[in-house]
C-alpha positions in Angstrom: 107.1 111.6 94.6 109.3 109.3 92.6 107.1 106.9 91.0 109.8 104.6 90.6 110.1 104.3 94.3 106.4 103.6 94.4 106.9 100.4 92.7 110.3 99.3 94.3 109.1 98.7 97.4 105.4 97.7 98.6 103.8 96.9 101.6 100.6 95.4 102.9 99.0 93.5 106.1 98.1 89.9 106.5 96.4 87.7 109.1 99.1 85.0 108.2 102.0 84.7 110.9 105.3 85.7 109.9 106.7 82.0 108.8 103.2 81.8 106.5 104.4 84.8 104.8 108.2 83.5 103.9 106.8 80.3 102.8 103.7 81.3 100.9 106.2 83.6 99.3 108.3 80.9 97.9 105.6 79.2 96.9 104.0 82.1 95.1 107.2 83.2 92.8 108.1 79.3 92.2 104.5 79.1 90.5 105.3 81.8 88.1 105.3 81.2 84.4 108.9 80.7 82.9 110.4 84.6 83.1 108.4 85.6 86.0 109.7 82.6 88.0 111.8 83.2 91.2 113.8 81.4 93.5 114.8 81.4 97.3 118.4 82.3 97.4 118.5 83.2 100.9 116.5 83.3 103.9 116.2 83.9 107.5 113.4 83.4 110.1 111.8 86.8 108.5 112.9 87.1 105.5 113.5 85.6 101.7 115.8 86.9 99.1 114.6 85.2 95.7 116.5 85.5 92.6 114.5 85.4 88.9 115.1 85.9 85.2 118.2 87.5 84.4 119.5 87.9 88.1 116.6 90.1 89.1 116.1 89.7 92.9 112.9 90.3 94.8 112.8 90.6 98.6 110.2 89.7 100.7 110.0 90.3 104.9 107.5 89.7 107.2 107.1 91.0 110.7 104.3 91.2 113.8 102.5 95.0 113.0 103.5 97.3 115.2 100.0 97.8 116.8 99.3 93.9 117.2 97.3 93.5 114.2 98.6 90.9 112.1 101.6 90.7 110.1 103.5 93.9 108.4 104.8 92.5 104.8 107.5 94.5 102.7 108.7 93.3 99.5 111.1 95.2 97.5 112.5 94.5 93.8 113.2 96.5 90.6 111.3 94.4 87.8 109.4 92.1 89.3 107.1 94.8 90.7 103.3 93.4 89.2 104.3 90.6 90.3 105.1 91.0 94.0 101.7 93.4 93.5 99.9 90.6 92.8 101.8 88.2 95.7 101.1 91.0 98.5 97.0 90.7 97.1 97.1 86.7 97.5 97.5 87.3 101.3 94.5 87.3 103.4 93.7 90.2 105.2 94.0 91.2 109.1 90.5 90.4 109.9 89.8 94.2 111.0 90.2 95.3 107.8 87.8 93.0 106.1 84.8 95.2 104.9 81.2 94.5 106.4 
């Protein structure tokens, strides 16, 4: 497996609807301190495109899980990767998958 790819693009589940997600990313990657900072450069009904330090660009998109269960969330970006780790871990999770 290329490890690279690993960190490139991540996924995870949520219990927030699909407009949550856009805007809690936004708010997220505004927050960041000065070179970890990112901002909405486009976006669409599901989607965000941010851009940070240096041009990097980090893309977040939301949409209803296949099976009904919440909200699918995919993020992709090349150097902001902890970060958008850390964003996909601030998101509360689809109430199934909350341990007993």
């Amino acid at each position: 497996m290329n490890i690279q790819s690993g960190r490139t693009l991540q996924e995870a589940r949520t219990s927030l609807g699909v407009s949550d997600v856009i805007t809690a990313a936004k708010r997220f990657f505004v927050r960041r301190n000065s070179i970890y900072s990112a901002f909405a450069e486009k976006e669409g009904p599901n989607y965000v495109s941010l851009r940070g330090q240096g041009g990097e660009e980090v893309l977040v998109a939301a949409a209803p899980a296949e099976d009904g269960q919440g909200t699918r969330v995919t993020g992709s970006t090349y150097l902001f990767d902890q970060q958008l780790a850390r964003f996909l871990d601030t998101l509360p999770p689809v109430a199934s998958e909350v341990g007993p």
